[in-house]
PLY file of the C-alpha trace (Angstrom):
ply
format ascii 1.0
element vertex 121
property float x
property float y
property float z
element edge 120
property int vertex1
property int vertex2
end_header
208.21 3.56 -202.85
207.23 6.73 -204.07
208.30 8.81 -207.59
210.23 11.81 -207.01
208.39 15.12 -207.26
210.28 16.17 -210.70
209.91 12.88 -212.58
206.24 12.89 -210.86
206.02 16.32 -213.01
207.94 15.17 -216.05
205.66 12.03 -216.13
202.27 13.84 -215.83
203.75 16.40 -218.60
204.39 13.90 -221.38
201.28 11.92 -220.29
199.29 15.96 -220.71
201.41 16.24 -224.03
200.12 13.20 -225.86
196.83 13.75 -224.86
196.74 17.16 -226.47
198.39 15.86 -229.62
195.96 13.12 -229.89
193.01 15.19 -229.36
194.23 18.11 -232.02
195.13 14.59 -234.59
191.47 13.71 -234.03
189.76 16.66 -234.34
192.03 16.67 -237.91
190.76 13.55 -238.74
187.35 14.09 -238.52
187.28 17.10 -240.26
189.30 15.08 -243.47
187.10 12.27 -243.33
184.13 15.16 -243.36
185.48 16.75 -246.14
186.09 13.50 -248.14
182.36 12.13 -247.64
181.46 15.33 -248.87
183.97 15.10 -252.00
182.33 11.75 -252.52
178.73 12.88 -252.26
179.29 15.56 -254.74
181.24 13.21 -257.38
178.04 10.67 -256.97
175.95 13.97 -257.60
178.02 14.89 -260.48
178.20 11.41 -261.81
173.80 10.99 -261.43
173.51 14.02 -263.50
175.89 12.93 -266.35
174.27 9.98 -266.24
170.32 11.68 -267.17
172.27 13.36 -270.17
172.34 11.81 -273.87
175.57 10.95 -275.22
175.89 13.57 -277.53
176.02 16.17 -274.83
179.35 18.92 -274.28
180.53 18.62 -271.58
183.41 20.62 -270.70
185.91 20.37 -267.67
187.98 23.10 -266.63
191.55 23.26 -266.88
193.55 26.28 -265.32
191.70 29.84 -266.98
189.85 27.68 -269.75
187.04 24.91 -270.24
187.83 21.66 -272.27
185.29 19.69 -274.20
185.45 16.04 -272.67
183.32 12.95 -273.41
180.99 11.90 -270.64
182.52 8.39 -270.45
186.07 10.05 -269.72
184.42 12.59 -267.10
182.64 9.18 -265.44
185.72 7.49 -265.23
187.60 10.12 -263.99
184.54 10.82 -261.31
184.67 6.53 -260.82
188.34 6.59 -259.73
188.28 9.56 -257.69
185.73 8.62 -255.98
187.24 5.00 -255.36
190.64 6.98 -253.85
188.57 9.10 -251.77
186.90 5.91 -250.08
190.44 4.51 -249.62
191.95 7.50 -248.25
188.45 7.67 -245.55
189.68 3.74 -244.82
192.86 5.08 -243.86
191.77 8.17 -241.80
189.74 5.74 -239.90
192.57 3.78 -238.89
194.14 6.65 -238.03
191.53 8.43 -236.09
191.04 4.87 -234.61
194.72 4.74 -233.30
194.95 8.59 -231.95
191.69 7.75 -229.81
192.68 4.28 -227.90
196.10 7.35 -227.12
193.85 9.44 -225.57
192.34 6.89 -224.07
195.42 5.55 -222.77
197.01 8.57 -221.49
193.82 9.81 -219.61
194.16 6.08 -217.65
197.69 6.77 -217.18
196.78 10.12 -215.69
194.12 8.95 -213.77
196.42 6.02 -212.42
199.05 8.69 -211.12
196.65 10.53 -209.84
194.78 7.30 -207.71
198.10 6.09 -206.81
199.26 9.77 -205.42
202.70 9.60 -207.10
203.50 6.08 -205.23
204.88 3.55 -207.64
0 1
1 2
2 3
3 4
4 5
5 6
6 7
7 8
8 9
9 10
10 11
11 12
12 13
13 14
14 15
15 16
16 17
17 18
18 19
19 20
20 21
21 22
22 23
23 24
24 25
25 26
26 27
27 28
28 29
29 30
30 31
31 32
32 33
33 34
34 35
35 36
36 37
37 38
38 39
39 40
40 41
41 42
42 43
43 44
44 45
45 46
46 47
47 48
48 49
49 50
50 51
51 52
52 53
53 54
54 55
55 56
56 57
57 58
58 59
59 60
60 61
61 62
62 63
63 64
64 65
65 66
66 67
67 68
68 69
69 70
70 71
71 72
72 73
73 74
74 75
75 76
76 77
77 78
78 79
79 80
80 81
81 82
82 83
83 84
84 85
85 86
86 87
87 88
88 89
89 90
90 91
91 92
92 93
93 94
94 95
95 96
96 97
97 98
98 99
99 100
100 101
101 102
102 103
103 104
104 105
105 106
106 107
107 108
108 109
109 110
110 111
111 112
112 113
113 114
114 115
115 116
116 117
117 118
118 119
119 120
């Protein structure tokens, strides 16, 4: 039995339409979890520096137009737990980026099924 010509075409369209979307979502993934390694590498950066300074060093933080004068423990912790989020939110782009690839993945079988099969179902 075959597929009619138009739901042959509708098919194959919404098979071509998730693939693109999945592609675009991991392309977006990738370049967030870049971005957050990157975030991460320069809060470990940030944090190793603190850490070669004595205690009774300024340090100073900017808020908005001006610079605050913060102790290093509160700048560590606030490096510690950003840092921590920023792993997390990496866990769940993975999952993420895991789950838009095995739809590409799927769709370009589908696709190649239809196309094997020559519209026949």
């Amino acid at each position: 039995m075959s597929i009619p010509n138009e739901a042959l075409k509708k098919l194959v369209q919404e098979i071509e339409a998730r693939a693109i979307t999945s592609q675009q979502q991991i392309n977006i993934a990738k370049a967030q979890i870049t971005t957050k390694q990157r975030d991460i590498r320069m809060m470990q950066l940030t944090s190793k520096e603190l850490s070669e300074l004595s205690s009774e060093t300024k340090v100073y933080e900017g808020v908005g137009k001006m610079f605050v004068n913060v102790p290093i423990g509160a700048v560590n912790k606030r490096l510690t737990r950003e840092s921590a989020e920023a792993t997390a939110e990496i866990s769940n782009l993975d999952k993420k980026l895991h789950y838009h690839e095995t739809t590409l993945k799927n769709s370009q079988e589908h696709f190649n099924q239809i196309i094997k099969s020559g519209g026949r179902a």
